[in-house]
N, C-alpha and C positions, 0 to 999 in steps of 0.2 A: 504494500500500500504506500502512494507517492503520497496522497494528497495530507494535507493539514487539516482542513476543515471536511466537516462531516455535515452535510445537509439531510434533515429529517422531513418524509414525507406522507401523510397518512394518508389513507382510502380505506376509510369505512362503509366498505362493500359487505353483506352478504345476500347479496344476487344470486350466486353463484352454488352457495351452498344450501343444504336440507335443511336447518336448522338455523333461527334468528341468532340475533346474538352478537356474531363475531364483526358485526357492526363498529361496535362500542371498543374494542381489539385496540384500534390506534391509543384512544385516550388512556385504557387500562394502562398502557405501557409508560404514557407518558407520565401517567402520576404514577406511578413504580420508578420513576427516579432516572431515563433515561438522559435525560439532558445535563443533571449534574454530576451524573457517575461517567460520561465520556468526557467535561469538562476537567474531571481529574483527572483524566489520562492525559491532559495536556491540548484536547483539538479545541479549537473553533469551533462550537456548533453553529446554526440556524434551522429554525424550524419555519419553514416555509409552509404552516399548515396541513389540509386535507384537500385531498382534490375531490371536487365534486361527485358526487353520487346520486343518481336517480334513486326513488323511495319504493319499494313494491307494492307501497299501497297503491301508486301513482303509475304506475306500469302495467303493461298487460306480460301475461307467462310467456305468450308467443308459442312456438312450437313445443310440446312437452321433452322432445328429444336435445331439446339445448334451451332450456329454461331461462327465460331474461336475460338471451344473445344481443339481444340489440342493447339493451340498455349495461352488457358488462363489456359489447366493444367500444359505446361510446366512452364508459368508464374508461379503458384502456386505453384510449386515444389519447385522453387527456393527460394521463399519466407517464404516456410514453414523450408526450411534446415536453412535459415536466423534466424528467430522467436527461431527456439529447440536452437540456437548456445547463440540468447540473454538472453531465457529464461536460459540455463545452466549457464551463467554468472552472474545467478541473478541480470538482470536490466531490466527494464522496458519498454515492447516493446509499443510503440508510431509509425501505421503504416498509413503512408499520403499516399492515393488515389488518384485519379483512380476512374475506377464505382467498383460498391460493388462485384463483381465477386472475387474480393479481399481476399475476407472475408473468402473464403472456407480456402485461405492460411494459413490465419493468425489464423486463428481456428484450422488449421489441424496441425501446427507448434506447438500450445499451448496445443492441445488433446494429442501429441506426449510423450510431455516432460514429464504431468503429467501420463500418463498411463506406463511410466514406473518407477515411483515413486508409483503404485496402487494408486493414487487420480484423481479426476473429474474436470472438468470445467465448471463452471455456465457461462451466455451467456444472455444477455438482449443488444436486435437489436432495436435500437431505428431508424423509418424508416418511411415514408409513404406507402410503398408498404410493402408488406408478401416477397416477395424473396422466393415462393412457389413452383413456379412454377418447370416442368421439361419438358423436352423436347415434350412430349406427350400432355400436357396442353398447352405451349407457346404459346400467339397467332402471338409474335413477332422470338420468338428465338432468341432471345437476351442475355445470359448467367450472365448479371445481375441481371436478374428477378429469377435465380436458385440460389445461394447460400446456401440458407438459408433451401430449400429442401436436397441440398447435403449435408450440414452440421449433418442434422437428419437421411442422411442414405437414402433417397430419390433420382433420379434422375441418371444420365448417373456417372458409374463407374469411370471413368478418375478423376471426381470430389469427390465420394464418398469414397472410398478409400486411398485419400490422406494421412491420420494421420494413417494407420496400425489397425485401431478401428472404428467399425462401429455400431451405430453411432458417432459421434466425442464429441458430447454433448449429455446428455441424455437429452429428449423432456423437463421431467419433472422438469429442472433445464435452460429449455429456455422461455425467456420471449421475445415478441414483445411490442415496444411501442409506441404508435402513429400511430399506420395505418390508413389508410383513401380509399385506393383506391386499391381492391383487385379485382384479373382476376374473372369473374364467376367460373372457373376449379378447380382456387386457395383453393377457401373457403374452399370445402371439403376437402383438403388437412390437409389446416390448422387448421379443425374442429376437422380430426382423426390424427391426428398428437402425440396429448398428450402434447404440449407447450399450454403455458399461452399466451393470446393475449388480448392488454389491445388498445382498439379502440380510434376514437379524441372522438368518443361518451362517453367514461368511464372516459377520463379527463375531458371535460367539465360537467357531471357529479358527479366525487367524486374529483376533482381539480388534481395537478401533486404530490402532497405531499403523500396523498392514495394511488395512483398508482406505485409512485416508492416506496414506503416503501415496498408496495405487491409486485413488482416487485424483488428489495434486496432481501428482505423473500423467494424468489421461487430460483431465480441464485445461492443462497448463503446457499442453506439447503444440509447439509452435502458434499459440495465441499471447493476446494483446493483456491477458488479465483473465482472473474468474470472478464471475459473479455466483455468488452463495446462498442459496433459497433456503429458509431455515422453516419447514412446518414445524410447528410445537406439539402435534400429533404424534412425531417421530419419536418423542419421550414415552417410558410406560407413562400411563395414567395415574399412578402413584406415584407422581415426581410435578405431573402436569396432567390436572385433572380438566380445567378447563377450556376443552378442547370440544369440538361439535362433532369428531367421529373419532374418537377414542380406539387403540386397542391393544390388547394385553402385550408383553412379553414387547417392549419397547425397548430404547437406549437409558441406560444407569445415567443419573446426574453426572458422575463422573466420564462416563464415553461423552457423552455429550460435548461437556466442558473440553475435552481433550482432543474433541476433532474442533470443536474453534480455535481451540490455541493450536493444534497444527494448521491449522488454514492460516493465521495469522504469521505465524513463524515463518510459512512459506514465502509471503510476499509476493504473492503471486493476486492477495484481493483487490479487484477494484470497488465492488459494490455488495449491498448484503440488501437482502427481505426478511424479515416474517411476522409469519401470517399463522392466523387461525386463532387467537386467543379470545376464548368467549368467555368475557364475565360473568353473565348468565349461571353459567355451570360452573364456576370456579368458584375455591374455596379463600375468603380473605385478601384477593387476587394473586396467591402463588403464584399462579404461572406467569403471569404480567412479571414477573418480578424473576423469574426465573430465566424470562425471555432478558430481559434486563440485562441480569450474569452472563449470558451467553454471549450477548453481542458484546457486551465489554469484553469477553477472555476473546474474540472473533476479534478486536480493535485493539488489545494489546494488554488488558490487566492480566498479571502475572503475580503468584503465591508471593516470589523472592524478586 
């Protein structure tokens, strides 16, 4: 990470997901102390607010196979015009969620900037779910579960198109980490896809330490930077309860904490998300606060 300053962006979106809630996502984190816990590590923040969000009350579902597409790519538009503007400024996009429908933005904003510089973006989605899906697969249609297909070029154009570049990331510069709970449809997606997918079976396995080193190794092989999507789903639910799709046999506090700080060690981050924190279901806002910890060890706090 070059930059100094760290620009904070919210999108209180849940359009995209089953469950209300992770709306409210941005501000939890913000009163969980983000702004003065990366102050002590030394950056510059600004918080340049939330970006606009359509209401579902005010919205129509549209097709049930991509539920509130129109109103999560006008979302995404806005967020991506946000992201090229931070990215031009050379500072450091920091994007508080929302469900992960998010991410096509913030990916399509950071595809933007470098493709017209000729450089790539590497991408490691640390998540419990693939974000595989697309409309054709969805068992819910819920346009959380798409991301990660539109990002590789997969899925309803509204979304895949976003960044001018198709795909937004190349496969073979995106890493998954931590999955655990993927749609039957999804797999083969994810199988030919041409991204790395690194299961909770390959952490417990070859530990977090192996995983993100390979992981670094694959986002970071001749690109410009990674960008790091952090769902707080990826946690068990006993670490991080308030989450809208929960599920068991997650990453320990500690794997967690220790693939931010390897991603930070690397120097290879340009930008970081996450998403998903629903106060709603959360206990005292834990998780807001845990999201917290993470981006700070992801930004640079250190034990010693």
């Amino acid at each position: 990470m070059k930059a100094t300053t760290i620009t904070v962006l919210g999108v209180p979106m849940d359009l995209g997901a089953g469950r209300r809630g992770v709306d409210m996502g941005p501000s939890a984190i913000r009163a969980a102390g983000i702004h003065a816990r990366l102050v002590e590590l030394g950056y510059k923040v600004e918080d340049w607010g939330n970006v606009e969000v359509p209401q579902p009350e005010g919205s129509r579902v549209g097709s049930k196979r991509a539920r509130f597409l129109a109103e999560i790519t006008q979302t995404c538009e806005r967020l991506r015009d946000q992201v090229v503007r931070i990215a031009e400024q050379k500072k450091f996009p920091l994007v508080l969620g929302g469900d992960h429908s998010v991410g096509a933005g913030t990916v399509a904003g950071l595809a933007s900037h470098l493709a017209g510089r000729g450089q790539n973006l590497g991408l490691i989605w640390v998540d419990a779910h693939a974000d595989m899906n697309t409309p054709a697969t969805s068992p819910s249609g819920n346009v959380h579960g798409m991301p990660l297909a539109s990002i590789l070029g997969m899925g309803p154009k509204e979304l895949t198109h976003l960044a001018g570049v198709v795909p937004m990331v190349d496969p073979r510069n995106t890493v998954l980490v931590g999955i655990r709970d993927v749609d039957a449809h999804e797999r083969p997606q994810v199988k030919r896809s041409g991204m790395h997918a690194f299961t909770m079976r390959d952490i417990d396995e070859h530990g977090m330490m192996t995983v993100m080193r390979r992981a670094l190794a694959i986002a970071g092989d001749g690109t410009a930077g990674v960008h790091l999507s952090l769902d707080m789903d990826s946690l068990d639910p006993g670490e991080a309860p308030g989450v809208g799709t929960p599920v068991r046999g997650g990453l320990s506090y500690r794997e967690a904490h220790l693939a931010m700080e390897m991603a930070c060690d690397s120097g290879l981050l340009e930008s970081m998300e996450v998403v998903e924190v629903n106060p709603v279901l959360d206990e005292r806002n834990r998780t807001a606060q845990l999201a917290v910890e993470l981006v700070t060890s992801a930004l640079g706090k250190r034990i010693l």
